[in-house]
Each structure stands twice: as C-alpha cells, then as structure tokens.
N, CA, C and O atoms as a Maestro MAE file, in Angstrom:
{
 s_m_m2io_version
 :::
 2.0.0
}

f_m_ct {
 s_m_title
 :::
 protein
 m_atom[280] {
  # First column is atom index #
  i_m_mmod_type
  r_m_x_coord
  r_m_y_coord
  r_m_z_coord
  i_m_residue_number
  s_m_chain_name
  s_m_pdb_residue_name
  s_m_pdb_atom_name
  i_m_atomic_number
  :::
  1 25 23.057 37.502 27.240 1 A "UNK " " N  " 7
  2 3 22.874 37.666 25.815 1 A "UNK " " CA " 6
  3 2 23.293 36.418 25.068 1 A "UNK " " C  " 6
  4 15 22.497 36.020 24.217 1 A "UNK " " O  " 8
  5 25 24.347 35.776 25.236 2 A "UNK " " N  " 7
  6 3 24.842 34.677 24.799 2 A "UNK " " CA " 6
  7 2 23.792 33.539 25.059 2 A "UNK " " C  " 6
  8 15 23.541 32.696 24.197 2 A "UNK " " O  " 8
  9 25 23.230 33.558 26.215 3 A "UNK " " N  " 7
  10 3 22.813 31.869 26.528 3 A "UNK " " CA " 6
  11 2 21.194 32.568 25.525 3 A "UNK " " C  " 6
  12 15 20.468 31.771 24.932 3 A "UNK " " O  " 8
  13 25 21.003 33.558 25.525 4 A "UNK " " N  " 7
  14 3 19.219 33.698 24.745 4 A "UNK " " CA " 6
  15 2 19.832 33.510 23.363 4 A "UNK " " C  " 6
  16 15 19.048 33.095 22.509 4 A "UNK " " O  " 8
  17 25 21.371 33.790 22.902 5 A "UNK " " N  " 7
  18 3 21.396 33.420 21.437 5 A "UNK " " CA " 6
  19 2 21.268 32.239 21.268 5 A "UNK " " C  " 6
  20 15 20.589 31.931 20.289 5 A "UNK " " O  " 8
  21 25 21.807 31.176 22.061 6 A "UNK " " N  " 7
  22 3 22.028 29.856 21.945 6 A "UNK " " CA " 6
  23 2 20.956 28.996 22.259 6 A "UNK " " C  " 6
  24 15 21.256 27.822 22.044 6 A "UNK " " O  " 8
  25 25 19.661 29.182 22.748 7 A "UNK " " N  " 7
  26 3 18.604 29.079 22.477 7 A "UNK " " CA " 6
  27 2 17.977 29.275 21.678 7 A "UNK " " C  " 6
  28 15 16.940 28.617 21.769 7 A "UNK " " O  " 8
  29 25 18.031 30.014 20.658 8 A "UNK " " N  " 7
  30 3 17.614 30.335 19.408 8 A "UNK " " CA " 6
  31 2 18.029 29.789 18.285 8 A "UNK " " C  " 6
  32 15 17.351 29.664 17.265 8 A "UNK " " O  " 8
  33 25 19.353 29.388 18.472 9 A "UNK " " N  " 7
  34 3 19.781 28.893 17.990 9 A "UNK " " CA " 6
  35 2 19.576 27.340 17.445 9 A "UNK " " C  " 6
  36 15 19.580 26.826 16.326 9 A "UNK " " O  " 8
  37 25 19.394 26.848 18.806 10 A "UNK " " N  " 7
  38 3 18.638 25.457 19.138 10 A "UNK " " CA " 6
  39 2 17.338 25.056 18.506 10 A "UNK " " C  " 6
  40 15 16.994 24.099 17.813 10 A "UNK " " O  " 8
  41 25 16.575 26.399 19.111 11 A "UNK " " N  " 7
  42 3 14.930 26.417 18.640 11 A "UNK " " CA " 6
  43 2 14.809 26.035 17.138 11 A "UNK " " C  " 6
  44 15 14.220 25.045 16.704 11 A "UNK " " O  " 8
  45 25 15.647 27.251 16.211 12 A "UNK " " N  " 7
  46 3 15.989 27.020 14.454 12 A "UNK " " CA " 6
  47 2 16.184 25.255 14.396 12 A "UNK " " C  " 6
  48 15 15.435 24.462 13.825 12 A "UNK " " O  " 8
  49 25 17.597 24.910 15.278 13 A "UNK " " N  " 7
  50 3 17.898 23.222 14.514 13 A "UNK " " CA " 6
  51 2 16.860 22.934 14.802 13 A "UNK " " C  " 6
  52 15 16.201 22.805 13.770 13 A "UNK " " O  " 8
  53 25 16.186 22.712 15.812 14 A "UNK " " N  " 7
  54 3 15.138 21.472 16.702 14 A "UNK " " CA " 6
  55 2 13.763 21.196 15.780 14 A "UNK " " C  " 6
  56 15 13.137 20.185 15.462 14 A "UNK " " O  " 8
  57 25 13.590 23.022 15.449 15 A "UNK " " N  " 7
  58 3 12.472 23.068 14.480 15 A "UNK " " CA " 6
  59 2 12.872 22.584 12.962 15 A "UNK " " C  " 6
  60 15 12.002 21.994 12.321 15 A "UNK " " O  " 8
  61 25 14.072 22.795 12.404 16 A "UNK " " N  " 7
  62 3 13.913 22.424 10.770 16 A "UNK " " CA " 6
  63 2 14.176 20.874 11.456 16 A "UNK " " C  " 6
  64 15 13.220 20.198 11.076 16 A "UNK " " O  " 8
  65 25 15.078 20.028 12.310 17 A "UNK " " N  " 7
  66 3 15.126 19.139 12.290 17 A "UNK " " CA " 6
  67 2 13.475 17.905 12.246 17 A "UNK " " C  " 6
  68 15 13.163 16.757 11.932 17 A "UNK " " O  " 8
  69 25 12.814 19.324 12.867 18 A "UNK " " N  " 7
  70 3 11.194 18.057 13.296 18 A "UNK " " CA " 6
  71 2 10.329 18.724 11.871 18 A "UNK " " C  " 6
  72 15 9.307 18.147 11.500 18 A "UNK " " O  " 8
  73 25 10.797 19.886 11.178 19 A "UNK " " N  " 7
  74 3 10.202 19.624 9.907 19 A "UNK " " CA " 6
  75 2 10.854 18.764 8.492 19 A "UNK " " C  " 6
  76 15 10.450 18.681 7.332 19 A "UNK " " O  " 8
  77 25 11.983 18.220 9.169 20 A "UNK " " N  " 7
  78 3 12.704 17.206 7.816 20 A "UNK " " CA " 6
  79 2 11.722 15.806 8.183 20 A "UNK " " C  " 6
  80 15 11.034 15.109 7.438 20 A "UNK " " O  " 8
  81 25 11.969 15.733 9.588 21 A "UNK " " N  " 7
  82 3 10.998 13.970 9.845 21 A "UNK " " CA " 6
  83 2 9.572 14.182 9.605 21 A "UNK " " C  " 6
  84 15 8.945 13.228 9.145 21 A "UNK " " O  " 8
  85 25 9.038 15.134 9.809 22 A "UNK " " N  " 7
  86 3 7.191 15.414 9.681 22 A "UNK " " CA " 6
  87 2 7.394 15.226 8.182 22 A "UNK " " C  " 6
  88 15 6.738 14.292 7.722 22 A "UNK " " O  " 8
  89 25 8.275 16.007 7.170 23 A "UNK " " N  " 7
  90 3 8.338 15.662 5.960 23 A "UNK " " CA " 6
  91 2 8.361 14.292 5.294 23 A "UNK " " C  " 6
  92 15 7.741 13.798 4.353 23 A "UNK " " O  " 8
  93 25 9.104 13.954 5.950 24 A "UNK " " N  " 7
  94 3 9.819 12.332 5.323 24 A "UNK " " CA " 6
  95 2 8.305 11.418 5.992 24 A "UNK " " C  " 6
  96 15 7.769 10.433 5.485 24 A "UNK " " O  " 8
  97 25 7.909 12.144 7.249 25 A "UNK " " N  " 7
  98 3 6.831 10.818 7.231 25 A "UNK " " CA " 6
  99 2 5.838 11.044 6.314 25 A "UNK " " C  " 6
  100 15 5.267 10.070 5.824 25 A "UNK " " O  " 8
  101 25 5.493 12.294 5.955 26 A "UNK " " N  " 7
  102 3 4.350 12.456 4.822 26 A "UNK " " CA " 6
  103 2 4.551 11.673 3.937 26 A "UNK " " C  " 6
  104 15 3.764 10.781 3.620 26 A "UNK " " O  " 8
  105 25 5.746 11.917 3.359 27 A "UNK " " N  " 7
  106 3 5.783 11.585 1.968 27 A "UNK " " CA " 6
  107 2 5.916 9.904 1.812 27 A "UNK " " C  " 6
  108 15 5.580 9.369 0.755 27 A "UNK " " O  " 8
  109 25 6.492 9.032 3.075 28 A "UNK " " N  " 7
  110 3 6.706 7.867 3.490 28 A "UNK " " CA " 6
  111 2 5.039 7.463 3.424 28 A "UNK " " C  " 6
  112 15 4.719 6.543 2.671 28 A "UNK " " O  " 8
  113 25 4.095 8.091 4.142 29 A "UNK " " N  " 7
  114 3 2.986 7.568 4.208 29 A "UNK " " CA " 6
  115 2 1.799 7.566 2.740 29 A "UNK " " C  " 6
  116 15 0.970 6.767 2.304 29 A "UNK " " O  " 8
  117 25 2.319 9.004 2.324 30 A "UNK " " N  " 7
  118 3 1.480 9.025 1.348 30 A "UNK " " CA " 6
  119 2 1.748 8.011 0.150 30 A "UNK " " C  " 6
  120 15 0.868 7.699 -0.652 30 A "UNK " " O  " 8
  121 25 3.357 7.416 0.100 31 A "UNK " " N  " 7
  122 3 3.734 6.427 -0.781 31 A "UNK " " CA " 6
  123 2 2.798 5.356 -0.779 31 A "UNK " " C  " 6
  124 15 2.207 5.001 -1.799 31 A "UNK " " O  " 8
  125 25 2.627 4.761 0.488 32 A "UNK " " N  " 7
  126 3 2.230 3.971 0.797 32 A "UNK " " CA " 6
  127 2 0.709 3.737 0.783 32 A "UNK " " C  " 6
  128 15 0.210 2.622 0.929 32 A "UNK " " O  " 8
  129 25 0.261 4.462 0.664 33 A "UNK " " N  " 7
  130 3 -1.410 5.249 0.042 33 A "UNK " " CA " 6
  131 2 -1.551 4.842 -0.954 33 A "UNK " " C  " 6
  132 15 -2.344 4.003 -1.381 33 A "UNK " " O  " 8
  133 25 -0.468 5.643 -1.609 34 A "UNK " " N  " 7
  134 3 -0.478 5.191 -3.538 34 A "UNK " " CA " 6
  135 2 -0.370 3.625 -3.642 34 A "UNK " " C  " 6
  136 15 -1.330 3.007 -4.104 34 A "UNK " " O  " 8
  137 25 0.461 3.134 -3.339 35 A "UNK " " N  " 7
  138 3 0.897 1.561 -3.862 35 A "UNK " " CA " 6
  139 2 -0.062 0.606 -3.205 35 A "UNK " " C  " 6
  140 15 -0.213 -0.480 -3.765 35 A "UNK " " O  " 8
  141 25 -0.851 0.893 -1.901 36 A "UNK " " N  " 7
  142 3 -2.314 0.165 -1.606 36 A "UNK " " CA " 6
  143 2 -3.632 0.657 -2.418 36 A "UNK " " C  " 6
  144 15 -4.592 -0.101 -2.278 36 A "UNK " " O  " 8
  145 25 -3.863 1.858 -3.291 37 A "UNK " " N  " 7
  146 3 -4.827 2.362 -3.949 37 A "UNK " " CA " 6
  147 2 -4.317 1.616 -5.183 37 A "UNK " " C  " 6
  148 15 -5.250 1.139 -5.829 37 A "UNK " " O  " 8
  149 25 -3.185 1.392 -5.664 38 A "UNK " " N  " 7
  150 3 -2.858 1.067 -6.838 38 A "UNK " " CA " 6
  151 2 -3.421 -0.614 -6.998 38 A "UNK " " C  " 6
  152 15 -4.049 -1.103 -7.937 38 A "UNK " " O  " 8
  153 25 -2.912 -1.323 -5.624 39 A "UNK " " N  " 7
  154 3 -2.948 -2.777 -5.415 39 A "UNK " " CA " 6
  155 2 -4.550 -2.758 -5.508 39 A "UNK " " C  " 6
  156 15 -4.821 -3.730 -6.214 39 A "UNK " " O  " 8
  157 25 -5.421 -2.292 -5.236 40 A "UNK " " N  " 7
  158 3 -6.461 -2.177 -4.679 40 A "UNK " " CA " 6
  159 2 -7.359 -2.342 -6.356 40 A "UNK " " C  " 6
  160 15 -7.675 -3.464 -6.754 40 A "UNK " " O  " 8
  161 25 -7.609 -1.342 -7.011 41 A "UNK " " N  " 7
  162 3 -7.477 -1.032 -8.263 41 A "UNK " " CA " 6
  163 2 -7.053 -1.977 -9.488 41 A "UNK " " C  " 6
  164 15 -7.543 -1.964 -10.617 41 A "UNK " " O  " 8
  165 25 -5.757 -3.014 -8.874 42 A "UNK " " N  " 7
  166 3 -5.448 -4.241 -10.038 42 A "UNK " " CA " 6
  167 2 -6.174 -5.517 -9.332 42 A "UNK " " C  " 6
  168 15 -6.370 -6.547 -9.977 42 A "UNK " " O  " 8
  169 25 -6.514 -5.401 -8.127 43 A "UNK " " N  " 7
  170 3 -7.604 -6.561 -7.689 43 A "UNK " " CA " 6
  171 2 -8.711 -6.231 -8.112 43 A "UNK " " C  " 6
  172 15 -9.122 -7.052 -8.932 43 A "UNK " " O  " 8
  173 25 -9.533 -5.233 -7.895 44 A "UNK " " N  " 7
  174 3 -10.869 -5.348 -8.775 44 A "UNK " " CA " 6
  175 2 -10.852 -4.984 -10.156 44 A "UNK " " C  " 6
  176 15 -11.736 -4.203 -10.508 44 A "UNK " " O  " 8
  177 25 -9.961 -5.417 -11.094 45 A "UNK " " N  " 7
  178 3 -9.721 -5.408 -12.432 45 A "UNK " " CA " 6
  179 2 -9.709 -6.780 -12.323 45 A "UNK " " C  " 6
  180 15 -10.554 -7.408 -12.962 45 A "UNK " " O  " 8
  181 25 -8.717 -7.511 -11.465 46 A "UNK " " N  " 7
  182 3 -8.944 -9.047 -11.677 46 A "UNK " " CA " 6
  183 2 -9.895 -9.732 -11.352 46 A "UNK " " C  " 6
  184 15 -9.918 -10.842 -11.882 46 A "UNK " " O  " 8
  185 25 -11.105 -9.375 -10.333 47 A "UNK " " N  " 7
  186 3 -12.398 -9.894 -10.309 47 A "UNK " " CA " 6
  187 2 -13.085 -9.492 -11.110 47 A "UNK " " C  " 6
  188 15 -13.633 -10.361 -11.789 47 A "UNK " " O  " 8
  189 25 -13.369 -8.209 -11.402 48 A "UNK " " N  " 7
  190 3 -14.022 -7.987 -12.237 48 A "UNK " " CA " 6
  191 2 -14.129 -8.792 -13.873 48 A "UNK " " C  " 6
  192 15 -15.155 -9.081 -14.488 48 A "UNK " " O  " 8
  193 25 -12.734 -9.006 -14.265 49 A "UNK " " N  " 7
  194 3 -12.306 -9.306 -15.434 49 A "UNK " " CA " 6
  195 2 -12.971 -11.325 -15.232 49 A "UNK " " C  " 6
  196 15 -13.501 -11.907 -16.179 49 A "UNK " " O  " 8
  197 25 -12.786 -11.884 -14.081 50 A "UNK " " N  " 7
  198 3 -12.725 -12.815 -13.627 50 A "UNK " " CA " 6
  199 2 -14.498 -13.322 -13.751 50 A "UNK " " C  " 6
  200 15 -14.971 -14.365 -14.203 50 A "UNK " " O  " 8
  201 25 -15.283 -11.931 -13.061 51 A "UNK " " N  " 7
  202 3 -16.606 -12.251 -13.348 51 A "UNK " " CA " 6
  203 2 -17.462 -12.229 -14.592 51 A "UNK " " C  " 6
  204 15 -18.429 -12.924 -14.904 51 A "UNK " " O  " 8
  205 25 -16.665 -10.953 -15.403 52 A "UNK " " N  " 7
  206 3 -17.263 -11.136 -16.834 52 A "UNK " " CA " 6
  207 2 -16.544 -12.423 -17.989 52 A "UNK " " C  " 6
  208 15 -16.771 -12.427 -19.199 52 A "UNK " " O  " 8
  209 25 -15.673 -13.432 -17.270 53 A "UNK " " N  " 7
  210 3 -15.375 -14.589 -17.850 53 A "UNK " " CA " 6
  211 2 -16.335 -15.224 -17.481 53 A "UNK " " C  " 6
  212 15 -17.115 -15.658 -18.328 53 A "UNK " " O  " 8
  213 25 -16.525 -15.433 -16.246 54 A "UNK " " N  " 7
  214 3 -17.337 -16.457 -15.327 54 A "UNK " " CA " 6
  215 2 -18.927 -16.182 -16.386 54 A "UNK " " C  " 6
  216 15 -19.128 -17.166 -17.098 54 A "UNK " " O  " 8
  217 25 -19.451 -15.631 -16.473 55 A "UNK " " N  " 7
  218 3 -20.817 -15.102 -16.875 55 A "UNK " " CA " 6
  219 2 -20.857 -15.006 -18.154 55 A "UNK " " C  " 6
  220 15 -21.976 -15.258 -18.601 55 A "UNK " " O  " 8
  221 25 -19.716 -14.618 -19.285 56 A "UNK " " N  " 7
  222 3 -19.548 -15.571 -20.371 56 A "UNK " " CA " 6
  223 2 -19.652 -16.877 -20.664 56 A "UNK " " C  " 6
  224 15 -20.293 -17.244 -21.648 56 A "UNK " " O  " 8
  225 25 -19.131 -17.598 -19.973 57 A "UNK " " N  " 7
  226 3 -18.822 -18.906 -20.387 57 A "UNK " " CA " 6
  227 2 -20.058 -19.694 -19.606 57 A "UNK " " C  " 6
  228 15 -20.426 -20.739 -20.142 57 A "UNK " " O  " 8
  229 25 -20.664 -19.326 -18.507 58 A "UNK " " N  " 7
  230 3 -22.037 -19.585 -17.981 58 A "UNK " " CA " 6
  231 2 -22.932 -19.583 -19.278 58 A "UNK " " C  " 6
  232 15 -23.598 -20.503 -19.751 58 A "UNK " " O  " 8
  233 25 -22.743 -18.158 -19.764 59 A "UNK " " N  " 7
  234 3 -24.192 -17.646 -21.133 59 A "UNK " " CA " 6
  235 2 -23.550 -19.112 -22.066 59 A "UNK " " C  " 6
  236 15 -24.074 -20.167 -21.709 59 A "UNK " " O  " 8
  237 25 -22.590 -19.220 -23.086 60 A "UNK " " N  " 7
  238 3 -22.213 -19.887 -23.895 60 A "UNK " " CA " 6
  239 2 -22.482 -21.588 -23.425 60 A "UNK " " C  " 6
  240 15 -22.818 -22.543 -24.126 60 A "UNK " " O  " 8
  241 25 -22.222 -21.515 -22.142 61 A "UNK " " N  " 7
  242 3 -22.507 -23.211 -22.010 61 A "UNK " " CA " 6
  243 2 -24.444 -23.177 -21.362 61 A "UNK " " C  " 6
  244 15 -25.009 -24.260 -21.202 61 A "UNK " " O  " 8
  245 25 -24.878 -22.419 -21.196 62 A "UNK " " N  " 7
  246 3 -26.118 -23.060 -20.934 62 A "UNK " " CA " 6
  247 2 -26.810 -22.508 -22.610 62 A "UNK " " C  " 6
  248 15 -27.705 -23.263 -22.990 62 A "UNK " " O  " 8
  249 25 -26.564 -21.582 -23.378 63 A "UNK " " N  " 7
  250 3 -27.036 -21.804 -24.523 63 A "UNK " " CA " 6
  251 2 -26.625 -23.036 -25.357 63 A "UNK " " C  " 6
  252 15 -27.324 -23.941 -25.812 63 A "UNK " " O  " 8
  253 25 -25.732 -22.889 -25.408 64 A "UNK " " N  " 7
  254 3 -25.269 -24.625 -25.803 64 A "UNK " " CA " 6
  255 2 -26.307 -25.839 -25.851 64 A "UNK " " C  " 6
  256 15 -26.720 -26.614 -26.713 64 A "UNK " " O  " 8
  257 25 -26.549 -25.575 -24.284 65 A "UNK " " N  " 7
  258 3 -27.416 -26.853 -23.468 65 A "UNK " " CA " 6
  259 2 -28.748 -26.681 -24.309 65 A "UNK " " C  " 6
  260 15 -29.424 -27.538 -24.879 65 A "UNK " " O  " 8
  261 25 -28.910 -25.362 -24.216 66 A "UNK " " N  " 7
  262 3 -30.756 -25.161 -24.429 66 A "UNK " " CA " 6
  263 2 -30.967 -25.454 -25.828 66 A "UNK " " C  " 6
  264 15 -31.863 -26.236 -26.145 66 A "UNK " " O  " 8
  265 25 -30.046 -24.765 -26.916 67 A "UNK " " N  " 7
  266 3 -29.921 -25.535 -28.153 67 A "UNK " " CA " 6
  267 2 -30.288 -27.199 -28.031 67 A "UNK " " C  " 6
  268 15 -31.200 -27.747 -28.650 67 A "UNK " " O  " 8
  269 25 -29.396 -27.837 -27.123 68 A "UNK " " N  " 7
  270 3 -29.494 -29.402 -27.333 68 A "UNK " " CA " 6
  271 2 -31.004 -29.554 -26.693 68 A "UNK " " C  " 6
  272 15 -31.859 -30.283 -27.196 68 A "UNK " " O  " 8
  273 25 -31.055 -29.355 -26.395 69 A "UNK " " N  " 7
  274 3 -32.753 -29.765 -25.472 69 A "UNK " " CA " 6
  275 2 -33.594 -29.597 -26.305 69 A "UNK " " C  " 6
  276 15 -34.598 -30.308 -26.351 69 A "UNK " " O  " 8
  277 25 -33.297 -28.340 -27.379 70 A "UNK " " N  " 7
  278 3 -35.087 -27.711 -28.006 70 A "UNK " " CA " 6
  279 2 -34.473 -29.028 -29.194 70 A "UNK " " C  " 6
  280 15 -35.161 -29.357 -30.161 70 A "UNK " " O  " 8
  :::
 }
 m_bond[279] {
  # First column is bond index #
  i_m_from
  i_m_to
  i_m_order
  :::
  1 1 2 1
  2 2 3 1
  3 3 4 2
  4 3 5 1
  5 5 6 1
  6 6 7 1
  7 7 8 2
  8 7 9 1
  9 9 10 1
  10 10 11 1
  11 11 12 2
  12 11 13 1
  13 13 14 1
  14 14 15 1
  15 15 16 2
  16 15 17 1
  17 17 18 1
  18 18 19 1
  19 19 20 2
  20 19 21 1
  21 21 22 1
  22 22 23 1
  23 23 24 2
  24 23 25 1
  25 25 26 1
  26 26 27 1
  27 27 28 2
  28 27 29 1
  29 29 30 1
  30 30 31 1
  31 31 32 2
  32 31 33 1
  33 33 34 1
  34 34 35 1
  35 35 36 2
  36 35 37 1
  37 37 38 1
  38 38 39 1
  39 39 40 2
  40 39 41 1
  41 41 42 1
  42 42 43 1
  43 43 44 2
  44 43 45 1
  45 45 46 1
  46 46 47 1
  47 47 48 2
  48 47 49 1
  49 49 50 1
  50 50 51 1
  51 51 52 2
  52 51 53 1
  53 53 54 1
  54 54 55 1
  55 55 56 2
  56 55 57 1
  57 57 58 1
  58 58 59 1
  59 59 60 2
  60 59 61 1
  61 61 62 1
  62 62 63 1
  63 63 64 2
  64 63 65 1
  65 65 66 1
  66 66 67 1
  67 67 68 2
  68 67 69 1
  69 69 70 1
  70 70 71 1
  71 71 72 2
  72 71 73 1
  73 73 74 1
  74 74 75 1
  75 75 76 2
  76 75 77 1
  77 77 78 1
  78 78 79 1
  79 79 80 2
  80 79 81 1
  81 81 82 1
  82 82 83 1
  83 83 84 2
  84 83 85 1
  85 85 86 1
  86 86 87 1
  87 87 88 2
  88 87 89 1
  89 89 90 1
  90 90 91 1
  91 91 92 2
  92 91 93 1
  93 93 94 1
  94 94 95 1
  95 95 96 2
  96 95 97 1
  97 97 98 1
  98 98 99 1
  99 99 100 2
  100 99 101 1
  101 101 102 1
  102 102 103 1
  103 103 104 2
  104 103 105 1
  105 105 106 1
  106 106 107 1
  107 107 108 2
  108 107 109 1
  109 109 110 1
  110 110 111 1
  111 111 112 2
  112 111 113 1
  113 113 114 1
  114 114 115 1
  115 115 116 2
  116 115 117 1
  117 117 118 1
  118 118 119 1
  119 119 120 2
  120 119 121 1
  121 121 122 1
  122 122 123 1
  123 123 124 2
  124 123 125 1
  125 125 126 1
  126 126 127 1
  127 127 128 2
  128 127 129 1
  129 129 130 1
  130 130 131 1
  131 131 132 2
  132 131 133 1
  133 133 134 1
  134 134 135 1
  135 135 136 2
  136 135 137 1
  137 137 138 1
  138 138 139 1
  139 139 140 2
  140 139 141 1
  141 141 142 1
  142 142 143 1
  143 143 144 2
  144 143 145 1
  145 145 146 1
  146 146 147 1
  147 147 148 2
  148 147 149 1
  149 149 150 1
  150 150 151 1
  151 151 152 2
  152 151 153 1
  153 153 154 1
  154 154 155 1
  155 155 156 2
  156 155 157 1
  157 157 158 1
  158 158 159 1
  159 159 160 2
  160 159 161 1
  161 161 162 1
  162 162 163 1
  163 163 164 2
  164 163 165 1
  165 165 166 1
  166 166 167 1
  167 167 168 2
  168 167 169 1
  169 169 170 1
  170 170 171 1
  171 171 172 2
  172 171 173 1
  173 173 174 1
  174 174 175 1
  175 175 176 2
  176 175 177 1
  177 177 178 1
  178 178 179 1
  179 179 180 2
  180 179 181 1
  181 181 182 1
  182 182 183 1
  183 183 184 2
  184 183 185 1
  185 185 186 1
  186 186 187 1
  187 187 188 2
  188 187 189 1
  189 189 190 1
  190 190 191 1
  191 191 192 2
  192 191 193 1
  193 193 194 1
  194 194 195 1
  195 195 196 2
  196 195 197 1
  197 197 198 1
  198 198 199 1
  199 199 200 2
  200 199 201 1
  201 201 202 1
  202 202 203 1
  203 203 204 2
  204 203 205 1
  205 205 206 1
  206 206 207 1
  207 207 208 2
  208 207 209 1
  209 209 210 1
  210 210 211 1
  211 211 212 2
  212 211 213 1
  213 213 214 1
  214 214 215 1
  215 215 216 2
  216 215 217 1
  217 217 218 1
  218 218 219 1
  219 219 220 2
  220 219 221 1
  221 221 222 1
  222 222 223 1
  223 223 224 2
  224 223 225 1
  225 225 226 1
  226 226 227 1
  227 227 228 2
  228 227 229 1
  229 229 230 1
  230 230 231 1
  231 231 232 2
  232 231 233 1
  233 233 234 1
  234 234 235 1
  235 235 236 2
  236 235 237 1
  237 237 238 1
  238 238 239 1
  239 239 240 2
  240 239 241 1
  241 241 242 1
  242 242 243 1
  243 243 244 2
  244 243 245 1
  245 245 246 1
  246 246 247 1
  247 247 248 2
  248 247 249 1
  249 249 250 1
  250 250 251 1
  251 251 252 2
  252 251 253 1
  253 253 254 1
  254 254 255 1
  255 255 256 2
  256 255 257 1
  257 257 258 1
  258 258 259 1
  259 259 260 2
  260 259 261 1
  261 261 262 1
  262 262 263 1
  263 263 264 2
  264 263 265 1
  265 265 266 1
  266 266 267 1
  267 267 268 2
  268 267 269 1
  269 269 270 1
  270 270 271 1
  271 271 272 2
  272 271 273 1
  273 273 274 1
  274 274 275 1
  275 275 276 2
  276 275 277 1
  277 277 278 1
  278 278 279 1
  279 279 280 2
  :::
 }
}
C-alpha cells in the first residue's frame, strides 16, 4: 500500500513538474513569435516608407528634367 502511494505521489510531482516546463516553453516561444512578427512589421514599414521616398523624389526630379527640356 505504501510503495503504490508513493508512486502516485511521484506521478502528481513528475506531471505538474513537466507541465510548469511545457508551460514556460510556450510562453518562452510564443514571446519570441511576437518580437520576430513585430521586427518583421518595422522592416517593411522601413522599405516600404523607403520606396515611396525613392519614387517621390524619382517623380520630382525627372519632372524637373522634362520641364527643362520642353
């Protein structure tokens, strides 16, 4: 009777112990989800932002040009 309590006993730690680390890795991984979706998200704000400069200042300097030509 004793040694089946003390197995049970075990089973309880062994199990909350491997649901504290399954926990901690979720939440470890899913962090890490967020802050590469986030990084991800301020890089194509900076190309983006980067290409509608680029394609501004393209329009403004070849109108420029075409002004001088006509």
């Amino acid at each position: 009777m004793m040694v089946s309590m003390g197995k049970g006993v075990l089973w309880v730690v062994v199990g909350g112990a491997a649901l504290i680390l399954v926990g901690w890795l979720v939440v470890s991984l899913f962090g890490t989800l967020l802050k590469l979706a986030f990084y991800l998200l301020v890089g194509l704000a900076v190309v983006g932002g980067g290409m509608y400069l680029v394609r501004k200042v393209r329009g403004s300097v070849r109108g420029s040009r075409w002004k001088q030509l006509r």
